[in-house]
C-alpha positions in Angstrom: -25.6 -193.1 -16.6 -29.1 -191.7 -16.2 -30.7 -195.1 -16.6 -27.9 -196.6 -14.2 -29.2 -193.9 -11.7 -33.0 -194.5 -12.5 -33.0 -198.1 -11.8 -30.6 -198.1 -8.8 -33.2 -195.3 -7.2 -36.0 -197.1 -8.1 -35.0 -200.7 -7.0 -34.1 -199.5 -3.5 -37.5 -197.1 -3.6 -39.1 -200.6 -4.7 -38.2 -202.8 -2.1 -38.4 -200.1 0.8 -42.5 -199.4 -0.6 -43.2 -202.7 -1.1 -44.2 -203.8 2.4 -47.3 -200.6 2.5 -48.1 -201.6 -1.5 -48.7 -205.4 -0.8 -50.5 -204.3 2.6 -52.8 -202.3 0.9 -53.4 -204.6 -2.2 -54.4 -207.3 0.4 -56.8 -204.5 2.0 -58.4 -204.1 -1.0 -58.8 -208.3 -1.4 -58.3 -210.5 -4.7 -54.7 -209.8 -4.6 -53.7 -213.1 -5.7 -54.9 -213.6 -9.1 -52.6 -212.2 -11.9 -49.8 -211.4 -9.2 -47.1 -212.7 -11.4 -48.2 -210.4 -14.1 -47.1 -207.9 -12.4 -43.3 -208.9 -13.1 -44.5 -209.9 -16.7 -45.1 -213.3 -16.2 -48.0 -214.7 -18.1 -50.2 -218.0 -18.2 -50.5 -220.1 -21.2 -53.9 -219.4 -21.6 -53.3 -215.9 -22.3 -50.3 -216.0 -24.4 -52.2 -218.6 -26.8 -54.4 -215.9 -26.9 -52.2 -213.4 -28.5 -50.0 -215.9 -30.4 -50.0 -214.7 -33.5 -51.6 -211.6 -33.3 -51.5 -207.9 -33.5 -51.5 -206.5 -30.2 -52.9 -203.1 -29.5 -51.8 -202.7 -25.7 -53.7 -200.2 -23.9 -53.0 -199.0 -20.3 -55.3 -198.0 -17.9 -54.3 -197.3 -14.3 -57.6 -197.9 -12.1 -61.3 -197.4 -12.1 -61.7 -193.9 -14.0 -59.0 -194.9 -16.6 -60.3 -197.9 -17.6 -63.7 -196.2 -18.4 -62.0 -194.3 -20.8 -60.3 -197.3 -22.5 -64.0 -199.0 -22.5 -64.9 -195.8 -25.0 -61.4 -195.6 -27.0 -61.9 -199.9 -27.2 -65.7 -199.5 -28.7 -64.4 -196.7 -31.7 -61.1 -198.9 -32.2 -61.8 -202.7 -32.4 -64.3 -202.3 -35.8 -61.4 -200.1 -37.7 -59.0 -202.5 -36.9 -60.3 -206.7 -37.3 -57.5 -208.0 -37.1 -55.8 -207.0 -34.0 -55.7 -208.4 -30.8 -56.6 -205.4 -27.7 -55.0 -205.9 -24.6 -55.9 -203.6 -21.8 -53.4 -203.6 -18.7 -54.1 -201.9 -15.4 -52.7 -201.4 -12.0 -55.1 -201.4 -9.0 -57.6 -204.1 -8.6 -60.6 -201.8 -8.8 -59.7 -201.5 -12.0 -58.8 -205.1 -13.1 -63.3 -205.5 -11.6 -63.6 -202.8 -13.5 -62.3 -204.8 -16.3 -64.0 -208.0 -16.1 -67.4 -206.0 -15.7 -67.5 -203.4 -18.6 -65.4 -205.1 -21.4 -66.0 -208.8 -23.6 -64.4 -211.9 -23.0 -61.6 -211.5 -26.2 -60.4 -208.3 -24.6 -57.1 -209.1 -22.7 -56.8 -208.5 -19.3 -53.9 -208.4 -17.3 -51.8 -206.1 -15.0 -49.3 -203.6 -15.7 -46.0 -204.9 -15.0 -43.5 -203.3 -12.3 -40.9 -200.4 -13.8 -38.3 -202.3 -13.1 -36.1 -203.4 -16.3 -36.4 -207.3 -16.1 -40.5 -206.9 -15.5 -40.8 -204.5 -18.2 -38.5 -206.7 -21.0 -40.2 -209.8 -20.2 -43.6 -208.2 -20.6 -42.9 -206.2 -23.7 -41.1 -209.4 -25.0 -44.1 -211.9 -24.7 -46.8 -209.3 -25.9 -45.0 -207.5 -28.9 -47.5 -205.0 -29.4 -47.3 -203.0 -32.5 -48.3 -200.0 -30.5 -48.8 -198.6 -26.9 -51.8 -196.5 -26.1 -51.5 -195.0 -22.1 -54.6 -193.7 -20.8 -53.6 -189.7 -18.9 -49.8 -189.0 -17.9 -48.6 -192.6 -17.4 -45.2 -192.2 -17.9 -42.6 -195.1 -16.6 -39.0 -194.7 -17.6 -38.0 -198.5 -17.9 -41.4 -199.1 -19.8 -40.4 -196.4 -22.6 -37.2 -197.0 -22.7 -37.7 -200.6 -23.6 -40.6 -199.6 -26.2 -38.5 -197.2 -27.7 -35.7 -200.1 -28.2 -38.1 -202.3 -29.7 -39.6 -199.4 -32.1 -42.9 -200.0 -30.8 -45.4 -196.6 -31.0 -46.4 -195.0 -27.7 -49.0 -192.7 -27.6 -50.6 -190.5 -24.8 -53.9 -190.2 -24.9 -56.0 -188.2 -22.8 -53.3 -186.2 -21.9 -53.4 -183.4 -18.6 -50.6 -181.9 -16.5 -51.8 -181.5 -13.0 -49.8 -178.3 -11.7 -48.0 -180.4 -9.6 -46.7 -183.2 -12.0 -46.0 -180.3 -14.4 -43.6 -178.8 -11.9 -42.3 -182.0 -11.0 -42.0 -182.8 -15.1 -39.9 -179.4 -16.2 -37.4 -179.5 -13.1 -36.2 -182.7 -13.9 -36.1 -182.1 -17.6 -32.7 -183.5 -18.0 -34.6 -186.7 -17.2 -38.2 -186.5 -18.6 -37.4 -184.9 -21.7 -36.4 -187.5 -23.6 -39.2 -189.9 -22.7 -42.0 -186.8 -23.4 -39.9 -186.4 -27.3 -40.5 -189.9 -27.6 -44.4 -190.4 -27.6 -45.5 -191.0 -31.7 -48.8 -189.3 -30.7 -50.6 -187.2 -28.3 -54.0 -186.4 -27.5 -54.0 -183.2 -25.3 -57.1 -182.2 -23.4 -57.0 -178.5 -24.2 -54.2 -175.7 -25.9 -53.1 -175.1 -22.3 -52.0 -178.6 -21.6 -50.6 -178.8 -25.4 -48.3 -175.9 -24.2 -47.6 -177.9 -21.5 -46.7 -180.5 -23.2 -44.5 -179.0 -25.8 -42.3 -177.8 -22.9 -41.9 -180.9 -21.8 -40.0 -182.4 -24.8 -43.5 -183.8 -26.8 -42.9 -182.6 -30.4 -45.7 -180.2 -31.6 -46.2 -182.3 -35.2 -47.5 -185.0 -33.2 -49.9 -183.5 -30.4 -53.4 -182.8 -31.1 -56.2 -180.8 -28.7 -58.6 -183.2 -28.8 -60.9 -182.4 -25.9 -61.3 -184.3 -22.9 -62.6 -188.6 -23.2 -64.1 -188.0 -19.7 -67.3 -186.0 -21.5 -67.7 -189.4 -23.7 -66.9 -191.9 -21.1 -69.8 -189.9 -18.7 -72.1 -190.6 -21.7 -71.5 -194.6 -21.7 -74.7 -196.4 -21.9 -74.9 -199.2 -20.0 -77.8 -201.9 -18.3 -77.4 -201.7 -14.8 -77.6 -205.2 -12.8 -78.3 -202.8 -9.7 -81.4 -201.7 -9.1 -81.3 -198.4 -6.9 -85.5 -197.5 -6.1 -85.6 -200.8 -5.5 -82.5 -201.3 -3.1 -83.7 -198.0 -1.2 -87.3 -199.1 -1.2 -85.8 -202.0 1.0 -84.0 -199.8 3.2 -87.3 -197.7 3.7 -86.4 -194.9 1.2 -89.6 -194.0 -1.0 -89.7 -192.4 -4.3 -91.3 -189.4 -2.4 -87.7 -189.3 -0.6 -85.0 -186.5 -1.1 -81.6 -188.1 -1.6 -78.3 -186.2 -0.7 -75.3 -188.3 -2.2 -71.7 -188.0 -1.0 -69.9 -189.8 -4.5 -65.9 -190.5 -4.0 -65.4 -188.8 -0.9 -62.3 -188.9 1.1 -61.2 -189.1 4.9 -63.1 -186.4 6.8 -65.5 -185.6 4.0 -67.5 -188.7 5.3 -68.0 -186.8 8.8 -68.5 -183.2 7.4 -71.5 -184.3 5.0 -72.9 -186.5 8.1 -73.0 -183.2 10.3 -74.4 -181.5 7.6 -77.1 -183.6 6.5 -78.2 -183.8 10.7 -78.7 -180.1 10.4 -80.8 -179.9 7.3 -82.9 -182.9 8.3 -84.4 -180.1 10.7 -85.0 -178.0 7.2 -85.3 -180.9 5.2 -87.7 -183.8 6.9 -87.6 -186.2 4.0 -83.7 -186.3 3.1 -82.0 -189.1 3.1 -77.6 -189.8 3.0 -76.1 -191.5 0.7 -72.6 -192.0 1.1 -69.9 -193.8 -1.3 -66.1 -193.7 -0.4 -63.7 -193.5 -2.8 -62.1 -196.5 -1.5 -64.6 -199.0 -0.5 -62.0 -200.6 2.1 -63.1 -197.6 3.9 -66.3 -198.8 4.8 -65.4 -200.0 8.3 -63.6 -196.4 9.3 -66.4 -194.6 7.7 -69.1 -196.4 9.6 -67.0 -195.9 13.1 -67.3 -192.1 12.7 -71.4 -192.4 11.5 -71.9 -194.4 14.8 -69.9 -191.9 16.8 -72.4 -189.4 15.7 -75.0 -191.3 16.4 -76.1 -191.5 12.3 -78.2 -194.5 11.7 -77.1 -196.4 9.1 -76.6 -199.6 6.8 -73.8 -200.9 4.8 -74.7 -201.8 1.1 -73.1 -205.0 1.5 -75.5 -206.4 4.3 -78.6 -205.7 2.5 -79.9 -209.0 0.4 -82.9 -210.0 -1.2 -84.7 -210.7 2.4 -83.8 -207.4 4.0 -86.5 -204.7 4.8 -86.3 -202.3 6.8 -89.2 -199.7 8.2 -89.3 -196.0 7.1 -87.0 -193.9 9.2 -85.4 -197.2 10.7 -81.9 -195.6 9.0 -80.6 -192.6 8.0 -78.0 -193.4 5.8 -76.5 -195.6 3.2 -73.2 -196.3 2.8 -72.1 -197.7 -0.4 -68.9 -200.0 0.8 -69.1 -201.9 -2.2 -67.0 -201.3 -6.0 -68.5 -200.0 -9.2 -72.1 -199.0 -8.1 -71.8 -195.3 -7.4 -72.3 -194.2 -10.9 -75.9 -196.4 -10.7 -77.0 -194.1 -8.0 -76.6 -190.6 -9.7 -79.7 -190.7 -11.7 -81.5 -191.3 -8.3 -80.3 -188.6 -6.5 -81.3 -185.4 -5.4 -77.6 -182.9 -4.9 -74.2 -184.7 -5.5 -71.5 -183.4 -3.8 -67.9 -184.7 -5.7 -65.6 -186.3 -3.0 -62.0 -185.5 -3.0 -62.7 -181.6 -3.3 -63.6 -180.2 0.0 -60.7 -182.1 2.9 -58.7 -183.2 0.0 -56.8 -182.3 -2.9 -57.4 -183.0 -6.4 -61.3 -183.6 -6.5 -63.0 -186.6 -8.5 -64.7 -186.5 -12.1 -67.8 -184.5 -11.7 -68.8 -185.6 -15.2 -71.2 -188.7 -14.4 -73.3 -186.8 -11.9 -73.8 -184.1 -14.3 -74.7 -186.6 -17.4 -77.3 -187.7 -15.6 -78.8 -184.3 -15.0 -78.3 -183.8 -11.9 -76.8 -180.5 -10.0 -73.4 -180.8 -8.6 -71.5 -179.1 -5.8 -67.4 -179.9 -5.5 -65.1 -177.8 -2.9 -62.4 -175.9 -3.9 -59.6 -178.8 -4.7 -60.9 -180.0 -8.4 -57.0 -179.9 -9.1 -57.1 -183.2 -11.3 -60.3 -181.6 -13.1 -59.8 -178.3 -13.7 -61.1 -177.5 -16.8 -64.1 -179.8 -16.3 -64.9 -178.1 -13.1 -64.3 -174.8 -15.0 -67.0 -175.3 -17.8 -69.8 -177.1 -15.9 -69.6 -174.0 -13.1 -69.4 -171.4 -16.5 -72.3 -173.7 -18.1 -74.6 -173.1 -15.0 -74.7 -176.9 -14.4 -72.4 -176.9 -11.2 -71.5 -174.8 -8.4 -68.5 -174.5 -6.6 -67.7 -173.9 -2.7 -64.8 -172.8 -0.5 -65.4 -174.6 2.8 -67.9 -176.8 4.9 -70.0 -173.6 5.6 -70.0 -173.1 1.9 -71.0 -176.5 1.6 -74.1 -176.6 3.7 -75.3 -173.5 2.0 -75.4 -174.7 -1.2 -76.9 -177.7 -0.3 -79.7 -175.7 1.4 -80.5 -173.5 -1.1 -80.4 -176.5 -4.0 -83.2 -179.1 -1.9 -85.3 -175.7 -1.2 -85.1 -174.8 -4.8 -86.6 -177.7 -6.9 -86.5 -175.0 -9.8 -82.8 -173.7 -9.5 -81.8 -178.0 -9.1 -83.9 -179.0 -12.9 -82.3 -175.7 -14.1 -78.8 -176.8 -13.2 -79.7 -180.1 -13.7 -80.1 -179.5 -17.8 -77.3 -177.1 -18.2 -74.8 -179.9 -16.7 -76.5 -181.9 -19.9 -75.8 -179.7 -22.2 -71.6 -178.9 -21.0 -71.5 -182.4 -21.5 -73.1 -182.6 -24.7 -71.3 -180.1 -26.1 -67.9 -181.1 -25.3 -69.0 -184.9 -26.9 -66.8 -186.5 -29.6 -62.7 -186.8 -28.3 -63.3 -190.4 -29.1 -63.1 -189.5 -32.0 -60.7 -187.5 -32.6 -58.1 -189.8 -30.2 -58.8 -192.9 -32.4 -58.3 -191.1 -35.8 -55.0 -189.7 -34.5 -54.0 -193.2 -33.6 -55.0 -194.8 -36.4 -52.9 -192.1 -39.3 -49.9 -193.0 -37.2 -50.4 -196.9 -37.4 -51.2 -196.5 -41.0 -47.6 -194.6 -41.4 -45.7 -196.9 -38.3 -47.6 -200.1 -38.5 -48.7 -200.7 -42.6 -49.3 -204.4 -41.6 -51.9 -203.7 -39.2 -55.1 -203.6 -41.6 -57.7 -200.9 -40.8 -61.1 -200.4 -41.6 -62.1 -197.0 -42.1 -66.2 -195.8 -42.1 
């Protein structure tokens, strides 16, 4: 009866969505390729590639996700030779995200639509031996069937926003079940593992494991971007002050333009840098520069010929994917988007790897505990408002002191928070040497 009710809810939910989801998937471009994996339909090419194999399926939702998996996939693949990984995600951010940070054996393909034919026909041609999801991805139809099937399913990375918490133990009667069915969890802290337990999860098989965001800020890799270089040509020394705006949201664009117009008069050498969330955005976020009469130039004009004269713009803005974690080394003061208009906030580990002071508003809902220890740890400060905001922003570029001071303490939260790799693949490797004996593992 409750999966009766599930799937006649979410079939009509579906098809009354669907019109907005396929607009904005078309918004965001390269829609096209791997559509029909979305209702688990799969190319030759890619099935050949798993004929035969051990599949470990790992699901990563978008951009932030899949640079978790990236980590998880680099401790995993040497224990385990002879299986086949297979990351699936949902947005295609993520699926660029994909392509860009992992090798040509990794699978790549999208997650399939919770409805029950999708989910059966995607499960069927895979057959993983086990299911890692990256944070709280949970899908009914998607359980269901891999509990049918006896296939592991483990939650990795694990954190209850208040909201999906509340959302989680009202409709127990539903969730319940699908939370006792996970063979593994990796919780981010005791709170969440509380959490967790209340929600069904059985306590033998969660583990506080710290959070994968302080490794995955730690990733090492060669950038094909450039960023003295690409500012040089927009007539940004090295003598410059940069203010950088990282995953901001509607109205945060405008608030950090009128800010930065008033510290300029502090500040003569600062220059914006400003990278939406959503690079889509670009077009709407330049409107409201122009309207205030910011100069500026969109990353994606700027090629090899362009060079423009000190002071002939103002600002950046970034309106192109998977760049913004290139600029943090480079700047000045980060402010963390989604925290000051907006609710939830976005991960303010990356800035502070690269040792540089961070400011976030007062939503850092989907980062709590992050937030928590880089503002105990010295290496980040928090504000309530736009006036709170300009303030600190102030007092950081007149302070070159107070910014290396804050700069090195968001180093060391980060450093000492390292190693939930770890600790995520050893949990998931016990259980597939108990579930999954076939599945050969190499241990150090």
């Amino acid at each position: 009866m409750v999966r009766t009710l599930y799937n006649v809810l979410f079939t009509v939910g579906f098809w009354v969505a669907a019109p907005y989801y396929f607009w904005r998937m078309r918004r965001r471009g390269n829609w096209r390729a791997g559509f029909r994996q979305r209702f688990g339909r799969y190319d030759t090419k890619f099935k050949q590639s798993i004929t035969n194999r051990h599949v470990l399926w790992i699901h990563a939702v978008s951009v932030g996700e899949v640079n978790l998996a990236t980590q998880l996939i680099r401790v995993l693949e040497p224990r385990l030779p002879n299986v086949k990984i297979v990351v699936s995600t949902t947005t295609t951010t993520g699926m660029g995200e994909l392509q860009r940070k992992t090798p040509s054996h990794i699978g790549k393909i999208y997650y399939p639509i919770d409805r029950k034919r999708y989910v059966a026909r995607a499960l069927g041609s895979i057959k993983p031996v086990a299911i890692l999801l990256m944070e709280a991805e949970v899908w009914p139809n998607f359980l269901w069937r891999a509990r049918n099937l006896d296939i592991p399913v483990f939650l990795i990375n694990a954190r209850l926003s208040d909201r999906s918490y509340r959302w989680y133990r009202r409709l127990g009667w539903f969730f319940r079940p699908l939370f006792e069915s996970f063979a593994g969890v990796g919780a981010q802290n005791e709170a969440d593992a509380a959490r967790l337990r209340e929600l069904g999860c059985r306590p033998e098989v969660i583990r506080v494991v710290g959070s994968l965001k302080f490794d995955a800020a730690q990733l090492e890799e060669r950038s094909a971007l450039d960023v003295p270089a690409l500012l040089r040509q927009v007539g940004v020394g090295p003598d410059r002050r940069i203010l950088l705006g990282g995953s901001t949201h509607p109205g945060e664009e405008t608030a950090l333009a009128e800010i930065y117009r008033r510290l300029r008069e502090r500040h003569r050498d600062l220059f914006l840098v400003l990278v939406p969330r959503h690079f889509e955005r670009g077009r709407e976020v330049g409107e409201a520069l122009a309207r205030l009469g910011i100069r500026f130039v969109y990353r994606s004009e700027i090629t090899s010929r362009t060079q423009l004269a000190p002071g002939e713009v103002e600002c950046l803005l970034v309106n192109t994917t998977g760049e913004l974690r290139h600029f943090y080394p480079h700047a000045t003061v980060v402010f963390v988007g989604k925290s000051l208009l907006a609710e939830g906030g976005q991960n303010p580990l990356e800035p502070a790897a690269a040792g540089r002071p961070v400011v976030f508003g007062p939503h850092m809902e989907n980062f709590s505990e992050i937030a928590r220890k880089l503002v105990d740890g010295g290496g980040a400060v928090r504000v309530a408002d736009v006036e709170g905001l300009e303030r600190a922003l102030d007092r950081l570029l007149g302070d070159g002191e107070l910014r290396e001071q804050m700069g090195r303490r968001a180093v060391e939260v980060v450093r000492e928070n390292l190693g939930a790799v770890e600790r995520t693949a050893e949990m998931v490797l016990e259980v597939l040497e108990r579930r999954r004996p076939e599945v050969l593992i190499v241990r150090n």
